[in-house]
N, C-alpha and C positions, 0 to 999 in steps of 0.2 A: 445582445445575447450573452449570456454568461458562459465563461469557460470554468469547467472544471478540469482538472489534474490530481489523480489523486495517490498519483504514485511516481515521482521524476527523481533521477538524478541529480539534479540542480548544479552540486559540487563536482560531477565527472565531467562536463560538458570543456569543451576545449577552453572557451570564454564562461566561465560560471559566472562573472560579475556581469555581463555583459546579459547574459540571457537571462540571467533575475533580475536584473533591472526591466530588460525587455515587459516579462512576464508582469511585473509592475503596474506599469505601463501601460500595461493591457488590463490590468485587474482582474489576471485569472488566479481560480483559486486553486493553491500548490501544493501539496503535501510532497517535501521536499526529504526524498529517504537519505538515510547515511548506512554504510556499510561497515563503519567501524564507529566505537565508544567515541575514539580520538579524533575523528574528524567529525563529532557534532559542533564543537561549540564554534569552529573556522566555517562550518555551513549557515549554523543560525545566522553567523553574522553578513552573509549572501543578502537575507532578506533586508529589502529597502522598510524604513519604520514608514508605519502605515499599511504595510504593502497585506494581500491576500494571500502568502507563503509562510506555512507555517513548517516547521522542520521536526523530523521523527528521529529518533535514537534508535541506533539497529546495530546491529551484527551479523552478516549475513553468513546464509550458511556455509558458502564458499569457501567463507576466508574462520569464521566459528573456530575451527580447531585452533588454527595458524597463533590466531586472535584469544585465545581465551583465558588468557591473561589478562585482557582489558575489563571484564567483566567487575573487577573492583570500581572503574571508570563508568563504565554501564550503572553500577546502584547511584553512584555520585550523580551523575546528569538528571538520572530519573524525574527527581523533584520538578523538576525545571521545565516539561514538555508533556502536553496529553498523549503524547502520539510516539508508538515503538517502531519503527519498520528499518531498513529490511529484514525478519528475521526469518526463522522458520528450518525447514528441513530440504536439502538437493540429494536424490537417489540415485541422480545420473549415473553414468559408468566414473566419467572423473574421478566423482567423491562419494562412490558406493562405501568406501572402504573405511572410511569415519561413518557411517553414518548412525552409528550406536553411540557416537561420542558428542557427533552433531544433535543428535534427542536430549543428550543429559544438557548437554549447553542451554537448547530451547527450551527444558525444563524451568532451568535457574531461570531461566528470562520471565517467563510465565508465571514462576511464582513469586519473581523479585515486583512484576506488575501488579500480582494480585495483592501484594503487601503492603503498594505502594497505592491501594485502594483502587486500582483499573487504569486502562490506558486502550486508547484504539491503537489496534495493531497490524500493518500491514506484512502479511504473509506469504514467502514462499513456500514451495508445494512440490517442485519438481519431481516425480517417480518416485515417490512418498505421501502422496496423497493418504492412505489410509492408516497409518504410521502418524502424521498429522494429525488428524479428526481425532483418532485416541487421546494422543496429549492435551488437546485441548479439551474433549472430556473430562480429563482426569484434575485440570486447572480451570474452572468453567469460571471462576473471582476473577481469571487475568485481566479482564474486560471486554471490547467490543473486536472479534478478530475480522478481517478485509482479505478475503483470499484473493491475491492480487495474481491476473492469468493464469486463475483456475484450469484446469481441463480435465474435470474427473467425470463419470459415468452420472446417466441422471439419479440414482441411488445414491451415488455420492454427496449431488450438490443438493439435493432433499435430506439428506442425513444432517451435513453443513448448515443448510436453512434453517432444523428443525431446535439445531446447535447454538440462532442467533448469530449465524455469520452473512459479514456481509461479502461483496463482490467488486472486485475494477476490471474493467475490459477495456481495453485498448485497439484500435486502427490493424498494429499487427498480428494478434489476435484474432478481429474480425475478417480479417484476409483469408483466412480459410474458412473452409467448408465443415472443417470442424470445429474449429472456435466459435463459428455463428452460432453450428447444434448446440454446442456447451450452455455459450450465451442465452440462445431462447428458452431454457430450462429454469433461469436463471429467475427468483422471485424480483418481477419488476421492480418494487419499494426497495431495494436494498442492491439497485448495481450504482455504480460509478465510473464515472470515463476515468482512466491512467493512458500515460503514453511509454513509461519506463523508457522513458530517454535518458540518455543519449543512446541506450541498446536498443531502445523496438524504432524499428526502422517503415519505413514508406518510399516504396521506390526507390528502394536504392539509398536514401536519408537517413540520417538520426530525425527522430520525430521530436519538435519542440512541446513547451508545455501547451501552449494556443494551438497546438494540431491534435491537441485531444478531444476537441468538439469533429473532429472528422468522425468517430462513431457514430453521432446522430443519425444520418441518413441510414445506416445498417440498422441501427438497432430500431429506427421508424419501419424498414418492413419489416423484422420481426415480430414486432408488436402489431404489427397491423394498425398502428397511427400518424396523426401527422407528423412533422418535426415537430412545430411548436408546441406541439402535447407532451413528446420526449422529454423536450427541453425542461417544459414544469415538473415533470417528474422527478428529473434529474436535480434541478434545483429544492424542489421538496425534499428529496434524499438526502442531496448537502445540509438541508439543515438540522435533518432530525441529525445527523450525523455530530452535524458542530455541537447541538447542546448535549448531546450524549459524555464528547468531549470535554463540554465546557462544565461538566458533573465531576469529570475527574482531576482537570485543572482551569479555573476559571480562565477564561480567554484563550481557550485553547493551547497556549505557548506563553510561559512565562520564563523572561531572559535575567541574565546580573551582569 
């Protein structure tokens, strides 16, 4: 059975070398985010050559302001990777107070992508949901956006669908009663398992990237299918996904 991950920390884990080797090993497939400019190129180098880990260029919205300065660093990597994450917009209470200054950031990102001819991009969302969906409106050249633990209304995730976005859900995610509803809403062709490990947790755990095949069984009763039917879905998904990627940089990840 194939594992997918399509959204992990890779580089926050206590042992990063240890658990991308692991993941290796196992041949799951990684989409490995960064949260700053400056720690892509110390991640890319995580992944073992050969391995099924490919690494995204991000700035997360968190840290955006703190960070936005790196964005000169952000155009330089560009060339170098199909895949932007973690970027996006946080509404929370924390960082209500940026978050006009968080937009103009994911602006520059969006249109540094679109520039850079597309890029899949894996998105935060947090109490900005609709604030989000505009900007990527407004930027639709940026490329293929992955709203990663969505939880907007089903208007929302049909507006998102109708946008050409795709979807990750995750184990803790699916722990609730309303991550499932979100989930089932969600256009089957276009989800992907994530675990956002080392943060989304299981029991009390960080969730590795090989515990992101724990969505199956959920997402098998919400589809009213079997696993193994999930399973092909899922792996169908990964691939229209890979060559979408591989339109914007051949091999999805190209290193120097």
């Amino acid at each position: 059975m194939a594992v997918i991950d399509l959204h992990c920390h890779l580089d926050l884990y206590d042992d990063p070398i240890a658990i991308a080797q692991e993941a290796a090993k196992r041949q799951v497939y990684v989409l490995s985010v960064t949260t700053t400019p400056s720690a892509f190129a110390g991640t890319a180098r995580l992944a073992p050559p050969g391995s099924r880990i490919r690494t995204a260029l991000g700035l997360h919205p968190e840290l955006a302001v703190a960070r936005e300065r790196e964005l000169p660093q952000f155009e330089r990597h560009l060339p170098h990777t199909a895949y932007v994450g973690e970027v996006g917009l946080d509404g929370s209470k924390p960082h209500r107070s940026t978050l006009d200054r968080q937009a103009g950031i994911f602006m520059d990102i969006l249109m540094l992508s679109a520039r850079a001819g597309g890029r899949v991009l894996s998105i935060h969302s947090r109490d900005a949901r609709k604030l989000l969906l505009d900007l990527l409106e407004v930027e639709p050249m940026a490329g293929t956006p992955i709203l990663h633990w969505f939880s907007g209304t089903e208007s929302e995730i049909q507006r998102a669908a109708d946008m050409g976005c795709w979807f990750s859900v995750g184990p803790a995610m699916l722990a609730t009663a309303r991550g499932r509803a979100v989930a089932a809403a969600m256009p089957q062709d276009r989800i992907l398992p994530e675990t956002d490990g080392p943060f989304g947790m299981n029991r009390g755990r960080a969730l590795f990237p090989w515990d992101a095949a724990l969505v199956n069984p959920t997402l098998s009763s919400l589809w009213c299918e079997e696993e193994r039917a999930v399973e092909r879905q899922l792996i169908s998904n990964l691939r229209t996904l890979t060559e979408v990627a591989n339109k914007y940089v051949p091999q999805g990840l190209v290193t120097d």
